[in-house]
C-alpha positions in Angstrom: 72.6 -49.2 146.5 75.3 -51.8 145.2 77.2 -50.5 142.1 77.3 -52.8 138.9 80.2 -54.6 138.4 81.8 -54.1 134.8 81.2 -56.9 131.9 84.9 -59.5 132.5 87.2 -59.6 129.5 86.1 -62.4 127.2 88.4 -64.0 124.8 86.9 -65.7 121.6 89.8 -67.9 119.4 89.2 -67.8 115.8 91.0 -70.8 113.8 88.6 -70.9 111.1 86.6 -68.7 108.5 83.4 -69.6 110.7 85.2 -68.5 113.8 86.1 -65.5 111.8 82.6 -64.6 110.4 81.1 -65.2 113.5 83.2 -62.9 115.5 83.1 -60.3 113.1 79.4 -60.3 113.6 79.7 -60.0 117.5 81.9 -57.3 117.0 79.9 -55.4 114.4 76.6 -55.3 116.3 78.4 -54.7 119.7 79.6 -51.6 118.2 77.9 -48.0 119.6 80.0 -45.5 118.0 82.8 -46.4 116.3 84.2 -49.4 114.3 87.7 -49.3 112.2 89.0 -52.1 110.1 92.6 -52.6 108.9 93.7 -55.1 106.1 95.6 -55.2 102.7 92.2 -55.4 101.1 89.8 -56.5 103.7 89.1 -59.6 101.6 89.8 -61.7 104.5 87.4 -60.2 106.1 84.6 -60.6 103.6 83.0 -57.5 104.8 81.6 -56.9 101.5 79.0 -60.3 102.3 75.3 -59.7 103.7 75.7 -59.6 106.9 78.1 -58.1 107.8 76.9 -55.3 105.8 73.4 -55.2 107.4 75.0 -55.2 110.5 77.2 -52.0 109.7 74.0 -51.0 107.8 72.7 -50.9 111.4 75.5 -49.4 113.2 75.4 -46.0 110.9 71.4 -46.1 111.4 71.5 -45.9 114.9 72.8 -42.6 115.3 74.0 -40.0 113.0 77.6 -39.4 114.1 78.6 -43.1 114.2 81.7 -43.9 112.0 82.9 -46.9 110.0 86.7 -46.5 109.4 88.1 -48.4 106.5 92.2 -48.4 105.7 93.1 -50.6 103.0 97.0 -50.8 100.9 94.5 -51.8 97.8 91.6 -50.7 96.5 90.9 -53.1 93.8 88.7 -55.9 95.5 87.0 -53.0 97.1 86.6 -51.7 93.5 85.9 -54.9 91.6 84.4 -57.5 94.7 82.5 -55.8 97.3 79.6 -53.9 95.5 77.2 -54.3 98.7 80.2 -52.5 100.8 80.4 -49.8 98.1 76.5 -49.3 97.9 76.8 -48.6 101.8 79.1 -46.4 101.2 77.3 -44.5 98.6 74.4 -44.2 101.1 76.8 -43.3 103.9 79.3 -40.9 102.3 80.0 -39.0 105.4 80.1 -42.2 107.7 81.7 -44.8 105.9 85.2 -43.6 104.9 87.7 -45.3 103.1 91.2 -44.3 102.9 94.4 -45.8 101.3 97.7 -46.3 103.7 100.9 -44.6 103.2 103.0 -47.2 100.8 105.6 -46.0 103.7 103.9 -47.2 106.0 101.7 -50.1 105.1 99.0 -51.9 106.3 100.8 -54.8 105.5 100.6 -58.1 107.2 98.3 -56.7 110.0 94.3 -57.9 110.1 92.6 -55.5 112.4 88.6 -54.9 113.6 87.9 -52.3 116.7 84.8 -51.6 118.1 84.6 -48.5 120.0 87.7 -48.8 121.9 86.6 -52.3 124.2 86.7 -55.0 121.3 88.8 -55.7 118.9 89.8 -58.9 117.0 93.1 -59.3 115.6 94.7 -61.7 113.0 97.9 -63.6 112.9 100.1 -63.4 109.4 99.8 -66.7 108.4 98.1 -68.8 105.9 95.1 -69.9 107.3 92.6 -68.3 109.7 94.0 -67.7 113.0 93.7 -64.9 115.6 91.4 -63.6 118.5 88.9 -61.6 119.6 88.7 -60.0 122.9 85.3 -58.2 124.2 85.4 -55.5 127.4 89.4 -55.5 127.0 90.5 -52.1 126.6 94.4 -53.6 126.7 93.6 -55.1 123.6 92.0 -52.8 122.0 93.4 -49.7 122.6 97.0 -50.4 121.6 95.2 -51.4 118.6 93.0 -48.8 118.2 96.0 -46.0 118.4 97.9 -47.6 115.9 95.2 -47.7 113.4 94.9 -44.2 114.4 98.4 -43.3 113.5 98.5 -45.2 110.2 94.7 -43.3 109.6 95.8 -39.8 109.8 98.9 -40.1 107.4 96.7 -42.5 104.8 95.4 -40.8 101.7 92.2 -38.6 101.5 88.7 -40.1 101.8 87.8 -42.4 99.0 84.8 -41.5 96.9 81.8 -43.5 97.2 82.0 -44.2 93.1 84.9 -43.2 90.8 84.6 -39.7 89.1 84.0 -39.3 85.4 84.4 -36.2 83.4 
């Protein structure tokens, strides 16, 4: 019996929004377990859009211990932009968690997505839309991965899913 060889690397440039969109998308549904995303606010991302939320949507139905990690310097176009991203989280409170950075240590300049570990798309500071996306490259990802990690564990508490009122 011949043992299958694993998926190659495959690197995907993004130099547009539709580069960007698409390759969010791939990442999104390739996820299993895990995705994490790192931004000042995530606008860039437009996560808050349909699809992308279906596609998380999807990701968090599939199994009951599957995360989405979000780690924001900014709340307010969380707050104020993405009400679909919100709404998920409201029917996901223990799956979709939000969490502020340390102002010490800020999110800053870095556009992150990581999908279980193997993909992960990253973003260049600059002003348009450039970065890449690599699929079945751990390398990439995982240095990646552990610093999101790092910047996750000393970020503020869990968001709530809608402000509290008295």
């Amino acid at each position: 019996m011949q043992a299958l060889a694993p998926d190659p690397p495959q690197r995907t440039l993004i130099g547009s929004r539709a580069d960007l969109e698409a390759a969010l998308l791939v990442l999104i549904t390739r996820a299993r377990q895990r995705l994490r995303f790192a931004a000042v606010d995530l606008s860039v991302l437009a996560l808050g859009e349909v699809r992308p939320v279906a596609a998380m949507r999807a990701v968090l139905l599939a199994d009951a211990y599957n995360r989405i990690q979000l780690l924001v310097d900014d709340m307010a176009w969380l707050d104020t932009r993405a009400p679909r991203l919100r709404g998920l989280q409201r029917d996901f409170p223990h799956a979709l968690l939000i969490r502020c950075a340390d102002p010490q240590d800020p999110v800053g300049h870095d556009v992150v997505a990581i999908g279980d570990d193997r993909d992960a798309l990253r973003l260049q500071p600059t002003i348009g839309i450039l970065g890449e996306m690599w699929c079945h490259h751990g390398p990439f990802a995982q240095p990646l991965g552990t610093e999101f990690d790092r910047r996750w564990e000393h970020a503020s508490h869990n968001q709530p899913s809608q402000p509290l009122g008295l």
